[in-house]
C-alpha positions as CSV (number, residue, x, y, z in Angstrom):
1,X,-8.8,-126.0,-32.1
2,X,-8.1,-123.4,-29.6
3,X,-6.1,-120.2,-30.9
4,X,-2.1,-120.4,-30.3
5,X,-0.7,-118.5,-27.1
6,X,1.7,-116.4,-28.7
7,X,2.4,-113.6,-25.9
8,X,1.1,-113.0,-22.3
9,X,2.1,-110.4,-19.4
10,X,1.1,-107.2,-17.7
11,X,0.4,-104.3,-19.3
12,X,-1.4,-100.5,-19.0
13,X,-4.5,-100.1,-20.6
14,X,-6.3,-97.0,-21.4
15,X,-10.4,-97.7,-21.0
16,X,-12.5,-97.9,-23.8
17,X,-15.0,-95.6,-21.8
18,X,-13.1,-93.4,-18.9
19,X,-10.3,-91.7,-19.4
20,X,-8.2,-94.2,-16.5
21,X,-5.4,-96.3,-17.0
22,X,-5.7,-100.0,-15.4
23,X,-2.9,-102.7,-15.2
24,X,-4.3,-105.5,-16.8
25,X,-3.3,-109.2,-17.8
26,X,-3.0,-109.0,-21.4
27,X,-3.0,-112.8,-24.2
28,X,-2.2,-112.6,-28.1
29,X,-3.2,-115.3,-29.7
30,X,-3.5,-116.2,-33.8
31,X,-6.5,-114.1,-33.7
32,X,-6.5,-111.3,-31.7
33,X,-5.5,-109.5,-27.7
34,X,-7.8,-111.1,-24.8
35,X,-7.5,-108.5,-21.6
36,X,-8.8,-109.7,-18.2
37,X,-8.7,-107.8,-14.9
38,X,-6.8,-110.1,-12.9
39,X,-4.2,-113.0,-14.2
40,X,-6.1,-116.0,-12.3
41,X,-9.6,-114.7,-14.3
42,X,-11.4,-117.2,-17.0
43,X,-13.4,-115.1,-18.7
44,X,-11.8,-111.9,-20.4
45,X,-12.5,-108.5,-20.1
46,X,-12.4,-107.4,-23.5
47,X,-11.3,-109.2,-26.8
48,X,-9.6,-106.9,-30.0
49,X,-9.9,-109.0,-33.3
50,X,-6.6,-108.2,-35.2
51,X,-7.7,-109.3,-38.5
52,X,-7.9,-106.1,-40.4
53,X,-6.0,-104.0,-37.3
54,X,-3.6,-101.3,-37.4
55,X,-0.7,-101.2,-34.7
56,X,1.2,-97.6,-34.5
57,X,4.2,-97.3,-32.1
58,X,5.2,-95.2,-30.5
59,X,2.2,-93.3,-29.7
60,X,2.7,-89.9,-28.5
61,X,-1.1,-89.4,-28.3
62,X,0.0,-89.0,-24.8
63,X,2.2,-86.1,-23.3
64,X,3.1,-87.6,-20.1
65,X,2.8,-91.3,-21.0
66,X,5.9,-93.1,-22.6
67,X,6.1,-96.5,-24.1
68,X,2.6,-96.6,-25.2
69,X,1.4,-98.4,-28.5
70,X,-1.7,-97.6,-30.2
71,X,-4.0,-101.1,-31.8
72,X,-6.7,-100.2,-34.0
73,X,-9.2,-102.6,-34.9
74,X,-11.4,-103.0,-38.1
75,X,-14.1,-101.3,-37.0
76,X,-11.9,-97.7,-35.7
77,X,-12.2,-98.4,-32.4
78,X,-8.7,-97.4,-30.8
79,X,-6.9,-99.4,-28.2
80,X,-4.1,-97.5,-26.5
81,X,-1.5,-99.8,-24.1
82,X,1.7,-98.8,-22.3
83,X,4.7,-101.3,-21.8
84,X,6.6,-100.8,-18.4
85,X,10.1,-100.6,-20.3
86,X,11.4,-100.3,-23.7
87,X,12.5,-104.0,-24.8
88,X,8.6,-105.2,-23.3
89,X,7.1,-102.8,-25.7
90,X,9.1,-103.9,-28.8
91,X,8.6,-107.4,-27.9
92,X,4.5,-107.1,-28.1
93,X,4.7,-104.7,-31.2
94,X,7.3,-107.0,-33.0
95,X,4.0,-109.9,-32.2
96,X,1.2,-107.7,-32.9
97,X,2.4,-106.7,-36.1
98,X,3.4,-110.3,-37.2
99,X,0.2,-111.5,-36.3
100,X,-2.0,-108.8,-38.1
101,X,0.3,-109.7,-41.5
102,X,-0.4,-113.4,-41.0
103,X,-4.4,-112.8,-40.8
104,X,-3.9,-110.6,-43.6
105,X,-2.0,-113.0,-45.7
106,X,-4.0,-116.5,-44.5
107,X,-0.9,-118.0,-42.7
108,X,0.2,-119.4,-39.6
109,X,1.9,-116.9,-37.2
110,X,5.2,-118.2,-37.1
111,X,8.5,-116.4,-35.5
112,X,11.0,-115.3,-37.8
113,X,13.5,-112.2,-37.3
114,X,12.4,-109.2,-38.8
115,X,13.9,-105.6,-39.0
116,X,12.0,-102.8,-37.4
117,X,10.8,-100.3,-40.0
118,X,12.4,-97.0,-39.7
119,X,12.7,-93.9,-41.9
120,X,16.6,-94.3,-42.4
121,X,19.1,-95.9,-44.4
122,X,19.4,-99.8,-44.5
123,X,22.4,-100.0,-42.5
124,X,21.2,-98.2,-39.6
125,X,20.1,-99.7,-36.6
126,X,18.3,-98.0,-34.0
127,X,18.2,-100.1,-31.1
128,X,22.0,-101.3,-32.1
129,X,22.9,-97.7,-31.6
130,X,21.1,-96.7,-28.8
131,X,22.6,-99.9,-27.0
132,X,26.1,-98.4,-28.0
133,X,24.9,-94.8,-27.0
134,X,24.1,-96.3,-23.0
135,X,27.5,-98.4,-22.5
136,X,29.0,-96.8,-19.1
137,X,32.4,-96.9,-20.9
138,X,32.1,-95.3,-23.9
139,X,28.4,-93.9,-24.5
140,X,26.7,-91.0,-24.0
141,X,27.1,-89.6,-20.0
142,X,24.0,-89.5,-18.1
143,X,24.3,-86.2,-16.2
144,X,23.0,-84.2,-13.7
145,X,21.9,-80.9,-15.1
146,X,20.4,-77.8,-13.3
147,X,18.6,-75.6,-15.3
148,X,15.2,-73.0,-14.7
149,X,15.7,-74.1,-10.6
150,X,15.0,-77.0,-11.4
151,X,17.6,-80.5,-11.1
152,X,17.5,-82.8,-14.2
153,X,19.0,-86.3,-12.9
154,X,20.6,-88.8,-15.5
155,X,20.1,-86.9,-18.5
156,X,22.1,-84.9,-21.0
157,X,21.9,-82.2,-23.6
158,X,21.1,-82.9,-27.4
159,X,24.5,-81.2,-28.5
160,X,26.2,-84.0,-26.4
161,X,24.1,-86.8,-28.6
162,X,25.2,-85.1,-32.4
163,X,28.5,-84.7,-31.3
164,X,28.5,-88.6,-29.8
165,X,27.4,-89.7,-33.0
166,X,29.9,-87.7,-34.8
167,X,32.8,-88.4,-32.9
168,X,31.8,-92.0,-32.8
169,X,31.7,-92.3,-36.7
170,X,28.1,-93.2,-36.6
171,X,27.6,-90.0,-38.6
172,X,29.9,-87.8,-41.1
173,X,28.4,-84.6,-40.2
174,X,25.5,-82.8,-37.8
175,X,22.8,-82.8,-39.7
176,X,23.4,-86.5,-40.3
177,X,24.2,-87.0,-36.6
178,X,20.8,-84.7,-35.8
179,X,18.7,-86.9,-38.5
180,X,19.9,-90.2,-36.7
181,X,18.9,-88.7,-33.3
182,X,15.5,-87.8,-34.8
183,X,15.0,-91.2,-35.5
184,X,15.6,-92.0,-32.3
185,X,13.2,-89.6,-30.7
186,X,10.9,-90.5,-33.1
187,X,10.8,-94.4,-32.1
188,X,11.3,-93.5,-28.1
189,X,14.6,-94.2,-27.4
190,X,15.3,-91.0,-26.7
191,X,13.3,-88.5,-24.8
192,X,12.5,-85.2,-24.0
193,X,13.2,-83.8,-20.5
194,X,12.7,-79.9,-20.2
195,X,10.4,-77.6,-21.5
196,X,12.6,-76.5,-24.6
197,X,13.2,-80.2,-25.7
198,X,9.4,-81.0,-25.0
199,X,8.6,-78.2,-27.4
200,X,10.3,-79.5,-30.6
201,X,9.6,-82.9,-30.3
202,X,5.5,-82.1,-29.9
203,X,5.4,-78.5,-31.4
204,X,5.4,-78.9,-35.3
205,X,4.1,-81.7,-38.3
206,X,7.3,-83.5,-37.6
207,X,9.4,-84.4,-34.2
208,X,12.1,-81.9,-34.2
209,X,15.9,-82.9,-32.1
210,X,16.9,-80.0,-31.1
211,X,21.0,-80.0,-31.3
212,X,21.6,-77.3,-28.5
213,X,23.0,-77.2,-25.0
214,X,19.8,-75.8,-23.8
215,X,17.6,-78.8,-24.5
216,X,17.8,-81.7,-22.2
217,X,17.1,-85.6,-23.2
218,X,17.3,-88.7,-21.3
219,X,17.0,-92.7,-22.2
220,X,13.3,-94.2,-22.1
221,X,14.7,-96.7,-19.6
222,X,16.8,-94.9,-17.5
223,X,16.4,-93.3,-14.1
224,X,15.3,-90.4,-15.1
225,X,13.8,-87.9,-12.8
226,X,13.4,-83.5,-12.3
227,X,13.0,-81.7,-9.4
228,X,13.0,-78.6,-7.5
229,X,16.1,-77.2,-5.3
230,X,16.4,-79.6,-2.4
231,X,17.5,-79.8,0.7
232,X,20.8,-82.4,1.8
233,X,18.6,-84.9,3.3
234,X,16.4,-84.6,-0.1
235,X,19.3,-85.0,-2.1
236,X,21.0,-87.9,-0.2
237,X,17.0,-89.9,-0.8
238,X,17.4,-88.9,-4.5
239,X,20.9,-90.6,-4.3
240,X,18.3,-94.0,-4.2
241,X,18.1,-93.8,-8.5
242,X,21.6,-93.2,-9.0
243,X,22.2,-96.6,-9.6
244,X,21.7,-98.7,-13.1
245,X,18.7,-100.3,-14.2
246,X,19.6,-104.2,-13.7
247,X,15.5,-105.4,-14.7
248,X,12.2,-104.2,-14.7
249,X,8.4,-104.8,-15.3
250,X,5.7,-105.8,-13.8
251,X,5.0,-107.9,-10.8
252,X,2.3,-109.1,-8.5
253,X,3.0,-107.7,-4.9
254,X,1.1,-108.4,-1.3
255,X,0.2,-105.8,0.5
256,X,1.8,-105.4,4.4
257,X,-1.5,-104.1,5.7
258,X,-4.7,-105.6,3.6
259,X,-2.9,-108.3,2.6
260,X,-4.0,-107.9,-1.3
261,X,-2.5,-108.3,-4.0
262,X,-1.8,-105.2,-6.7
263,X,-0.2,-105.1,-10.0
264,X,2.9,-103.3,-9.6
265,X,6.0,-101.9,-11.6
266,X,9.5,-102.5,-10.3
267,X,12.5,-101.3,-10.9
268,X,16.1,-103.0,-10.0
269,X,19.1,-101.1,-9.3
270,X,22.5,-101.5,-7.9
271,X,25.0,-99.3,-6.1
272,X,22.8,-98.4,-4.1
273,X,20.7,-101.7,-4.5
274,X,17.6,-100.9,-4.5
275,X,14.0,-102.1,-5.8
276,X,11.6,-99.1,-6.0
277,X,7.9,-99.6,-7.0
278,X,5.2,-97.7,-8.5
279,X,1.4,-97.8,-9.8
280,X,2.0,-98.7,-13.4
281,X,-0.7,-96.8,-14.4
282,X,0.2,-94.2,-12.8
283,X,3.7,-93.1,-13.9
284,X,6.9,-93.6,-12.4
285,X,6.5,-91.8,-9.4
286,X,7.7,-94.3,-6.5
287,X,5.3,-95.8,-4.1
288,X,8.3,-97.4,-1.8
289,X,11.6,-98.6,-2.2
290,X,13.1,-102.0,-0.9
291,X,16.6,-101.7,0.1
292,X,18.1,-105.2,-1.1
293,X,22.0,-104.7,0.9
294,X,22.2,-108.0,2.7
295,X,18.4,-109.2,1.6
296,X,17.5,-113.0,1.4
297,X,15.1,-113.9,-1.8
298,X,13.9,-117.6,-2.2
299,X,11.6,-119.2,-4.5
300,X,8.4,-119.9,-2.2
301,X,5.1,-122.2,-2.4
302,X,2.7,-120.3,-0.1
303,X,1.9,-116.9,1.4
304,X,0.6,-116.4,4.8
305,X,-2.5,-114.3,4.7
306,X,-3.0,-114.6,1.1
307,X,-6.3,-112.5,1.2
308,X,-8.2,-111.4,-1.8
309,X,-6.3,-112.7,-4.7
310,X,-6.3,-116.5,-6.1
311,X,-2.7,-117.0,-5.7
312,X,-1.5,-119.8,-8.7
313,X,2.0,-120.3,-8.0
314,X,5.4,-118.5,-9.5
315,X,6.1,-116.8,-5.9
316,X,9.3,-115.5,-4.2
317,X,10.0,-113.6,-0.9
318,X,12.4,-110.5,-0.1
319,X,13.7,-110.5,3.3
320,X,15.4,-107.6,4.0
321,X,18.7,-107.0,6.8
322,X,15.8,-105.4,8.8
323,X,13.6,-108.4,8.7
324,X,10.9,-106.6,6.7
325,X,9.5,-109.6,4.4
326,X,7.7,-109.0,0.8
327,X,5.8,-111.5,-0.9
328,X,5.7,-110.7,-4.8
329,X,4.5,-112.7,-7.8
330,X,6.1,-113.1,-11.1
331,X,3.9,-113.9,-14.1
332,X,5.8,-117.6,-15.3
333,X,8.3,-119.7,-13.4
334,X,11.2,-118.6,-16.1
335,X,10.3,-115.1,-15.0
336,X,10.8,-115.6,-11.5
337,X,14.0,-117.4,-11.8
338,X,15.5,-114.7,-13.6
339,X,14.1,-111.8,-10.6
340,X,15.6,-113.9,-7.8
341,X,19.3,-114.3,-10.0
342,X,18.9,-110.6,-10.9
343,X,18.3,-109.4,-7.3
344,X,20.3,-112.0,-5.3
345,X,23.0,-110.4,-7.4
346,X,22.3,-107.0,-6.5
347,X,22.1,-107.6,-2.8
348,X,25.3,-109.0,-2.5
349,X,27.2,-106.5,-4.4
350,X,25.3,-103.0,-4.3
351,X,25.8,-100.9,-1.3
């Protein structure tokens, strides 16, 4: 019998080899991660046995890289991915690990809730509380913060955070409130955004949150970015991230001049609605932006000039108010049903 399908979707993949990050289709089954270059491809890339593998996440092996999860497999050989949001990355980690424990104790994978293995209490829940910590009504304020002439957009100091938790009566004291924020560094929820932050969290035997007004943090799926001094017109193009994060991850989209197809990360905001895009592998560094006020998206069949990619179904179109049209790819019919509810939603009500 052919190994159960347990998980399958985009992710970043460090090579074996080269020092490069790809976007690659990744498949857990009962027995191990298959990794092929392109979604439509038979025959895998790669194959990682998971009987007798490690999983570590997070991994910070990587300064720049967030989100990233580190598979080890019997014989050393390290396996580094990176998810394109937070609740992506648990999902697969949550999977990888249940899978390694069922090869390790001779039993069929089978879902079952589990608690995520932290270094705190019982009752504490990290991903309850960073949930709680990004409400718009009553969490913790994404700011923007100048500081070292430089602009930090939708972050926040990590005084803020300990006195959050404090006031909140998620902690009876600081160093309580600073050990809960720890433990929310420490599993990437929470990260560093200046140089001062940056420096306790990677300079030391253990990650260090740093409760002053001087160091600046921001949520791992937030829109996050830094800059120099701008001009107004720069400052009025920035204005594009100010709105929340409705959806992200990673979709298939046609170029307007080759016509190919590339793996690419989006990102769904509203007021402003807008859909920027970047290289997944690359970091979060936009390569365009869709502007979605007044944009058409329907479920579609076929592609005009559908070059240089085996197209297998699972498409949708954008048309913007300008008539600008993009053909994109989700990775499973579900998926695409919940883009087009997600951004026909956006369009209608963002600015």
């Amino acid at each position: 019998m052919e190994p159960q399908e347990i998980r399958e979707g985009y992710l970043v993949k460090k090579g074996t080899l080269l020092n490069s990050w790809r976007a690659v289709w990744v498949v857990l089954s009962e027995d191990g991660l298959d990794y092929y270059k392109k979604k439509t491809d038979r025959s895998p890339k790669g194959m990682i046995p998971l009987k007798g593998a490690t999983l570590i996440s997070p991994c910070q092996d990587f300064n720049k890289r967030m989100l990233v999860f580190k598979v080890t497999a019997d014989k050393k050989q390290d396996h580094f991915f990176q998810a394109s949001h937070m609740e992506e990355r648990e999902l697969w980690v949550k999977d990888i690990k249940r899978t390694i424990s069922c090869l390790k104790d001779g039993k069929k994978f089978a879902r079952k809730s589990t608690r995520r293995s932290i270094r705190l209490p019982d009752t504490v829940n990290l991903a309850e509380l960073y949930a709680l910590m990004k409400d718009q009504d009553d969490g913790v304020k994404e700011l923007k913060l100048e500081q070292d002439n430089r602009v930090f957009n939708h972050c926040f100091t990590g005084a803020t955070v300990v006195e959050w938790l404090v006031s909140r009566e998620k902690a009876r004291n600081r160093p309580e409130a600073l050990m809960l924020a720890t433990g929310l560094l420490n599993e990437g929820f929470l990260q560093p955004a200046d140089d001062e932050s940056k420096e306790g969290a990677e300079g030391g035997e253990q990650t260090s949150f740093l409760d002053q007004t001087k160091a600046l943090y921001y949520f791992a799926d937030s829109g996050f970015f830094c800059e120099g001094y701008s001009s107004d017109e720069d400052v009025l193009l920035k204005d594009e991230f100010r709105g929340n994060i409705i959806k992200q991850g990673c979709l298939l989209k046609q170029g307007h001049r080759r016509k190919n197809w590339k793996v690419r990360k989006f990102i769904l905001r509203d007021d402003p609605a807008y859909m920027h895009y970047c290289d997944p592998s690359k970091g979060d560094n936009p390569l365009g932006a869709i502007h979605l006020r007044g944009a058409v998206v329907t479920a579609v069949e076929y592609v005009p000039d559908a070059k240089k990619y085996d197209i297998d179904g699972n498409l949708f179109e954008i048309i913007t108010s300008d008539e600008t049209h993009y053909f994109l790819q989700a990775a499973t019919a579900e998926e695409r049903k919940e883009w087009i509810k997600a951004i026909q939603a956006v369009s209608k009500s963002g600015k």
